[in-house]
C-alpha positions in Angstrom: 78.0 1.7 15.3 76.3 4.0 18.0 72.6 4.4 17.9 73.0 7.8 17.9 75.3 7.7 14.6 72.7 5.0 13.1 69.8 7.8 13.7 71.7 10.3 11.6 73.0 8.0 8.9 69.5 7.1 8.4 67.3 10.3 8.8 70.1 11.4 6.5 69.2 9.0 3.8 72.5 7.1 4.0 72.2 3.0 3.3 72.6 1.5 6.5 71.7 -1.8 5.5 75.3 -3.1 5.5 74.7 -2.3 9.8 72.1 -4.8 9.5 71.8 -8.5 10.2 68.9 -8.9 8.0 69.5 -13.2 7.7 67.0 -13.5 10.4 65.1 -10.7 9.5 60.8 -11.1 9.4 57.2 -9.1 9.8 55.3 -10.7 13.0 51.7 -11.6 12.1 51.7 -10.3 8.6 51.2 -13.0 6.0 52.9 -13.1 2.8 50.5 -12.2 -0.3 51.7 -11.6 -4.2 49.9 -8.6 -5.8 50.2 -7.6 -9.5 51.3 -4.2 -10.6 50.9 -2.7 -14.1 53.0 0.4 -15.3 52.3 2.5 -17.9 55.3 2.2 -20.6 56.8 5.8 -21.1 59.2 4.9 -24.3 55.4 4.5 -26.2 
């Protein structure tokens, strides 16, 4: 795939994550952290 067609797929809000060699895939100098999140339950 062109970078040109990846750009459009993606600003068109296509999943282009079957382009992407995500096995080696990481964040540089962010740490890994857990946080909690509570949602409200809408069937109540």
């Amino acid at each position: 795939m062109k970078a040109k067609q990846f750009d459009t797929d993606f600003n068109g809000g296509k999943d282009i994550t079957a382009v992407l060699d995500l096995s080696q895939a990481r964040r540089p100098l962010q740490k890994q952290r857990r946080i909690n999140v509570d949602f409200p339950d809408l069937d109540a």
